[in-house]
N, C-alpha and C positions, 0 to 999 in steps of 0.2 A: 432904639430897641434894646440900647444895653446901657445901661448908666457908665457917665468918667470912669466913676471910681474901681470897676468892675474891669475896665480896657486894662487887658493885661501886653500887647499888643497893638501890629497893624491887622483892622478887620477889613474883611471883603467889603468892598465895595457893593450897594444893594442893591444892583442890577447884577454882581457877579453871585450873590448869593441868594436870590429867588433861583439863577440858573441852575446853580449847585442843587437848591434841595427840589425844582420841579424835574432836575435827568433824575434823580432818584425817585421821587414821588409818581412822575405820572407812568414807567410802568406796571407799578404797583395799583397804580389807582383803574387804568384801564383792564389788566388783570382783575381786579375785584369788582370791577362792574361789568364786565361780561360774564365772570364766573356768576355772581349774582343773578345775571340775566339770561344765562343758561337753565340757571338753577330755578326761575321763575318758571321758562319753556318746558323744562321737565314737569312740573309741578302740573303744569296747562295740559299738557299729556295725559298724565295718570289723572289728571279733571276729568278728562274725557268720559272715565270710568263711572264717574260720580261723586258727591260729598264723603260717601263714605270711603272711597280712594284716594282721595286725599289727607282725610282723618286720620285713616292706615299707614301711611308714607311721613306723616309729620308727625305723627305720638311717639317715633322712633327716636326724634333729632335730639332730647337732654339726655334719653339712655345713652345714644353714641357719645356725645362729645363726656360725656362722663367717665367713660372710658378713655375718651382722649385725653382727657386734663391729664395722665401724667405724663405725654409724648408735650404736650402743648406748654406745658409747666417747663419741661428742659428745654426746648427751641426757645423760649426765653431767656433760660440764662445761654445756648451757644449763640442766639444773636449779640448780647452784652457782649461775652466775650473776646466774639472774633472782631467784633467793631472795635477793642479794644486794641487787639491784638496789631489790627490795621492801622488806626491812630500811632503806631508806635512800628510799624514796621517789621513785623514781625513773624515773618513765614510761618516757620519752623512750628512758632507757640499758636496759631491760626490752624495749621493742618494736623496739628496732633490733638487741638479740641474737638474739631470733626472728626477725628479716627476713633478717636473715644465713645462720643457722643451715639456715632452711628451705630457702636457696637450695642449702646444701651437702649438704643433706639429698635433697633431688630428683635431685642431680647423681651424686653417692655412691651413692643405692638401684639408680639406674638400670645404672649399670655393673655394681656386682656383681653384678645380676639377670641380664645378659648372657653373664658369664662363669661363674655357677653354672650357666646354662642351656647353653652352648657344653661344658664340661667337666664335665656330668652326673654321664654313663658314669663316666669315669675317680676321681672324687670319689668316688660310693661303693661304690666296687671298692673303693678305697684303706679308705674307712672300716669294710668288710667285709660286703658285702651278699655273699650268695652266689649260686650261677648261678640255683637257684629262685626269688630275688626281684629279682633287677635288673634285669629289664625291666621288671617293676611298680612300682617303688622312680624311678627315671628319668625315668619319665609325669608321679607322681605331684611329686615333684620339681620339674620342669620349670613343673609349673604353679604353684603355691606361689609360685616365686620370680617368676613375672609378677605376685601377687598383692601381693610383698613392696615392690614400689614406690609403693603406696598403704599400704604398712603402713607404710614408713618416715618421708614425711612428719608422718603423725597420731602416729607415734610421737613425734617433735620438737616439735608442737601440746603432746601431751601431759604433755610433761619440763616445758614451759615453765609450763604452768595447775598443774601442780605444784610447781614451784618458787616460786608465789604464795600453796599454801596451797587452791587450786583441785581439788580432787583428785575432785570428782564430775562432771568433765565425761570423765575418763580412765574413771572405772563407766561411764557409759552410754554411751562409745562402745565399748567391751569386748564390752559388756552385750549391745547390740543389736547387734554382728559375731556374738558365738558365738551368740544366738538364730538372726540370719538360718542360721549354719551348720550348727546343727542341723536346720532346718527343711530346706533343700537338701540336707542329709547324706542323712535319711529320704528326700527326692524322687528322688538322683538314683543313692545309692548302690542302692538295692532296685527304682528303678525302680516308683515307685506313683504312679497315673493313667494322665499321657499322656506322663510322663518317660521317658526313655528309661535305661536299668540297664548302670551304669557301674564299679560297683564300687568301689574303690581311687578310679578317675580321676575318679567323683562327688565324693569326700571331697573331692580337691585343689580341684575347681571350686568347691566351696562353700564352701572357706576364703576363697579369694582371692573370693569375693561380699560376705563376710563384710569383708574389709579394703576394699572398693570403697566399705560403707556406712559404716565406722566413721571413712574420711577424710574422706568427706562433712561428716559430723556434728562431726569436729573442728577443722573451716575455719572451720563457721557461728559456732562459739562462742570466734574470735575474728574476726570481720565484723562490723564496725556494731554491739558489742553494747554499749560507753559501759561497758566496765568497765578492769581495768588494763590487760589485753592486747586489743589490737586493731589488723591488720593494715591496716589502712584508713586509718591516722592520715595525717598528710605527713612522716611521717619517711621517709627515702630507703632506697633497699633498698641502694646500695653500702656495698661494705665497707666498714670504719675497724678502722684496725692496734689502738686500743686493746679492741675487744669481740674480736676474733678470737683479740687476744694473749690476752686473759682466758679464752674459750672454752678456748683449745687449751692453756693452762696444767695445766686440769686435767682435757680432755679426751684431752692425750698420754702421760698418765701411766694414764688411766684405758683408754685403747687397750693399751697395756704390759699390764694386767691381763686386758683381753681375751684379749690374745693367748695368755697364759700361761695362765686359763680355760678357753679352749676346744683347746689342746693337750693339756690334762691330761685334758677332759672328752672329746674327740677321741681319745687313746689308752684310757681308762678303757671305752667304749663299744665299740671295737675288739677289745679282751681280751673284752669279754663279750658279742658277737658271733660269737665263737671258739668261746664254750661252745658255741655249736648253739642252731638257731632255739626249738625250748623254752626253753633259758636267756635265750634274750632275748628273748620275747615276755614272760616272766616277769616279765624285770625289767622292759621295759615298763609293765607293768600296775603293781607298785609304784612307778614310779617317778610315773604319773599318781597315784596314793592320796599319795605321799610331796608331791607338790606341794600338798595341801592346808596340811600345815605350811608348808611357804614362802610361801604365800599369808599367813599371819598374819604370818611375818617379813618377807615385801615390806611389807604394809599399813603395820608399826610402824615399816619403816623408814622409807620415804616418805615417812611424818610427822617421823621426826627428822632426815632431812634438810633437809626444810623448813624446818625452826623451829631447828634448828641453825645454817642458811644466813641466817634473818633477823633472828634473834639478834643474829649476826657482826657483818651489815649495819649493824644497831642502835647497832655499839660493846659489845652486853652479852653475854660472854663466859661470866657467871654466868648467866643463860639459858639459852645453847646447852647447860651443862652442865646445869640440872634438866628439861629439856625428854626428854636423851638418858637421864636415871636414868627419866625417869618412862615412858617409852614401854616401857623393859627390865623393869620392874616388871609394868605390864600385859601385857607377852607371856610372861612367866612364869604368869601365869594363865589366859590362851587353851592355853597347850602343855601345860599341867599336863591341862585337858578334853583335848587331842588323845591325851595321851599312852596316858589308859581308852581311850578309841575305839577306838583303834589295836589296844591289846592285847587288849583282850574282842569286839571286831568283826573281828578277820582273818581268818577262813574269810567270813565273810559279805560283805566289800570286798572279795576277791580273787576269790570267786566269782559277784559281778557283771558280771565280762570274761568271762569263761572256765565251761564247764561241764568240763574236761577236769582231771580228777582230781590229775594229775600236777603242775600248776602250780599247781593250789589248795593244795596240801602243799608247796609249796615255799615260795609265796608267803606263806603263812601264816607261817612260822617267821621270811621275813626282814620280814615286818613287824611281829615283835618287836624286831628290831634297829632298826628307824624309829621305833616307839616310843619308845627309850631314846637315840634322837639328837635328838629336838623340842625340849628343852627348848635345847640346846648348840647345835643350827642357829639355831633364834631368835634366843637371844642374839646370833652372830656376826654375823648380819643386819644388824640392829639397830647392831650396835657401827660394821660399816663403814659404813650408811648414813650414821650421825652423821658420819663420817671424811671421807667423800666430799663428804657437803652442806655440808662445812669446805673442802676443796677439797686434802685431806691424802690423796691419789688416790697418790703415789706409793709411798705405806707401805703403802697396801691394795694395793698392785701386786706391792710386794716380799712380802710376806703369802702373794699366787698363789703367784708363782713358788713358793715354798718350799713349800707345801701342795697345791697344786694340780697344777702340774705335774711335781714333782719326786715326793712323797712318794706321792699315791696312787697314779702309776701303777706305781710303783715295788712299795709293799704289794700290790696287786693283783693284779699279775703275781706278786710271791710265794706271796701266802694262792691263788689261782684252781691255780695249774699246780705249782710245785714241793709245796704244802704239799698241796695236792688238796682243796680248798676248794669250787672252782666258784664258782658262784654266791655261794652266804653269804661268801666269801671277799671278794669284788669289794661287798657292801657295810657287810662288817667295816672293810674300808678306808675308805669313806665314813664311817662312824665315828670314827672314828681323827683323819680329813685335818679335820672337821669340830671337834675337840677342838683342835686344833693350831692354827687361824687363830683360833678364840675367844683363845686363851691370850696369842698375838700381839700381834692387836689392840686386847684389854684391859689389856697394857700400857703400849701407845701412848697409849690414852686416857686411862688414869689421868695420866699427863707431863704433861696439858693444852698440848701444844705445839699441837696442832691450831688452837686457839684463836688464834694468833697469826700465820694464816698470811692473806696480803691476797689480793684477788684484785679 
C-alpha cells in the first residue's frame, strides 16, 4: 500500500493498522448511520402528513446548510489542526485552537441564525418552495435555525474530539439528539397525550430539542475530564495570530469549497423542485435512503482524516499514505453490501416513506442509479477526507468548483428539461458529478503533494 521508496520508517503491521483506522472509523460510521436513519424516521413521520410535508421539510435542507458552510468551513480547518496538534503532542497548541475556534464558532452561529430567520420568506421562494408550502416551510425553518446555535458550537466540540482520533463522543452526542427527536417527533408532531399537535412545527421543535441535548453532552466531554481536550485548563481564550493563521489556512480554502458546494447543491435542488412537489418529495425520500451510503463514506473518512492529520504531525508521511489505502479498501467492502441492499430492497426502502404508488415507481428505478454510484461516492469521500485532514483544502475546493457547481447543474438542467429526463435525469447527473471528483482527486493523491503541506 506504500511504495520502498516512500517507507520513511517502521510501518504498522496490516492487521495492526485496519485496527487503528476501524477504532476510529466505526464509531463514526455507526454514528452517521443511525443519524441518517433517524433522519429517514423523521422524514416517515412528517410523510404521514403527506407529499406536500415532505416537500415543506426538505426545500429547507440547501437554505440551512448554506448558512452552515461557515461553521462547517472552520470545523475543517480545527479538525486539521488539532490532529496536527496531536501527531506532535501537543496539548497546550490542541486546547487553545478549540478555545478559539469556539468563541468564533458561537459568534458566527448566532448571526447567521438571525439572518436565515429575518430572510426566511425570501430564501426559500428563491430556493423554490411553492405558494402550497411556504408558509409551512418558513415556521419550520425558522425554528431549526434557533436550534442551529447549539448545533454549531458542539459541532466545533466535535471536529476537535475528532481530530484526536475521539470519535465516539460525536456518536453519542448524534445519538442521543436524534433519539431525543424522535421521541418529540412522535409527541408533538401527532400530538399524543397531553402534547399539543403541531405537525411540520413539532418536527422543527424537536430538532432544535435534539441540538439543545447534544451541546450539552459535548461541553461535558471536554470539562474536567483529565483527557487531551479540555476547556478548563489555564490556557487563555485570546486569540494568537499563529492558531487562527493555521485555522484559517485551511479553513479559507475549505469555505471556497463550501461556497461552491452548496451553490451547485442550491441550483441542483431548485431544478428539482421545478419538477413538481411529487418529483421532489421523491427525491427526498432517495435522497434520505442515499445518505446511508454517505454515512459509510463520512465514517471512513473521518478516520482518514485523522490519521492522515497525525501521521503529518508525526513527520510520517508513509503513514498518512497507508492509513488513506486502507480505509479505501474497507469502504469498498461496506459499499459493495450497500450496493445488494440498494438494488434488491428498492420497492421496499421507498415504500417505507410513502404508500402512494406513483413515488414508489419512481423512486425505485432511481435507486438503481444509487446503487451504482456507492462504490464511486465512497471512494471520493474518502479520498478528499485524507486531502483535507492534509490541510490540501484548496484542490478539494477547486475539485467543487468544477464538479459541483459548474458540471451538475449544468447536466441537470440538460438531462431534467431539454432532454426530458425529470427526475432520473437530475440523478443521472449525480452520477456523473460523483465520477468526475473521484477521477480529480485521485490524481492529486496519487502526486503525494499533499503530504508536504505545513500547517
Amino acid at each position: 500500500m506504500v511504495k520502498p521508496e516512500h517507507i520513511l520508517g517502521s510501518l504498522p503491521l496490516t492487521r495492526d493498522g485496519y485496527t487503528a483506522t476501524l477504532k476510529i472509523a466505526w464509531p463514526s460510521i455507526v454514528e452517521a448511520i443511525l443519524v441518517s436513519l433517524v433522519a429517514a424516521v423523521d422524514t416517515m413521520m412528517v410523510g404521514n402528513l403527506g407529499p406536500d410535508a415532505i416537500a415543506a421539510v426538505g426545500i429547507t435542507n440547501q437554505p440551512r446548510f448554506i448558512l452552515l458552510a461557515v461553521i462547517l468551513s472552520l470545523n475543517v480547518g480545527v479538525t486539521a489542526v488539532v490532529a496536527r496538534r496531536k501527531g506532535a503532542d501537543d496539548i497546550k497548541g490542541a486546547n487553545s485552537c478549540l478555545k478559539q475556534c469556539l468563541i468564533l464558532s458561537l459568534i458566527s452561529g448566532t448571526l447567521l441564525a438571525l439572518v436565515g430567520i429575518l430572510f426566511a420568506r425570501p430564501l426559500l421562494a428563491f430556493a423554490g418552495a411553492n405558494v402550497d408550502i411556504i408558509d409551512t416551510s418558513v415556521t419550520y425553518f425558522r425554528i431549526i435555525l434557533l436550534g442551529m446555535i447549539f448545533n454549531s458550537v458542539c459541532l466545533t466540540i466535535n471536529a476537535a474530539q475528532r481530530g484526536i482520533g475521539n470519535t465516539k463522543i460525536s456518536m453519542y452526542t448524534n445519538i442521543t439528539a436524534n433519539i431525543v427527536n424522535v421521541i418529540f417527533n412522535a409527541l408533538l408532531i401527532n400530538g399524543l397525550f397531553f402534547f399539543p399537535k403541531l405537525g411540520v412545527t413539532g418536527a422543527a421543535i424537536a430538532t432544535s430539542l435534539g441540538n439543545i441535548i447534544a451541546l450539552i453532552m459535548a461541553i461535558r466531554s471536554v470539562v474536567k475530564n483529565r483527557g487531551f481536550l479540555d476547556i478548563t485548563t489555564k490556557i487563555p481564550w485570546s486569540f494568537d495570530k499563529q492558531t487562527i493563521s493555521s485555522v484559517f489556512n485551511v479553513s479559507s480554502s475549505a469555505m471556497v469549497e463550501q461556497v461552491f458546494l452548496r451553490i451547485g447543491f442550491f441550483l441542483y435542488a431548485k431544478m428539482v423542485a421545478a419538477l413538481g412537489t411529487t418529483s421532489f418529495a421523491t427525491h427526498q425520500i432517495c435522497m434520505n435512503i442515499l445518505n446511508l451510503s454517505f454515512a459509510v463514506g463520512d465514517g471512513f473518512s473521518i478516520a482518514a482524516s485523522s490519521l492522515v492529520g497525525q501521521s503529518l504531525g508525526a513527520k510520517r508521511p508513509d503513514k498518512a499514505m497507508l492509513y488513506a489505502s486502507i480505509t479505501q479498501r474497507l469502504a469498498i467492502i461496506a459499499s459493495t453490501i450497500l450496493f445488494f441492499f440498494f438494488i434488491f430492497g428498492r420497492n421496499f426502502l421507498v415504500g417505507l416513506f410513502t404508500k402512494e404508488a406513483e413515488i414508489i415507481q419512481l423512486g425505485s428505478i432511481i435507486l438503481i442509479i444509487i446503487a451504482f454510484t456507492t462504490h464511486i461516492q465512497t471512494s471520493q469521500v474518502i479520498i478528499s477526507g485524507a486531502l483535507r485532514g492534509a490541510g490540501d483544502t484548496k484542490y478539494v475546493a477547486r475539485t467543487s468548483f468544477i464538479s459541483i457547481a459548474i458540471v451538475r447543474p449544468l447536466l441537470t438542467w440538460l438531462l431534467c428539461f431539454p432532454a426530458g429526463l425529470g427526475l432520473i435525469g437530475a440523478w443521472i447527473a449525480v452520477f456523473i458529478d460523483q465520477n468526475i471528483r473521484l477521477i480529480i482527486n485521485m490524481l492529486r493523491f496519487r502526486t503525494g503533494k499533499w503530504t508536504r503541506i505545513e500547517l
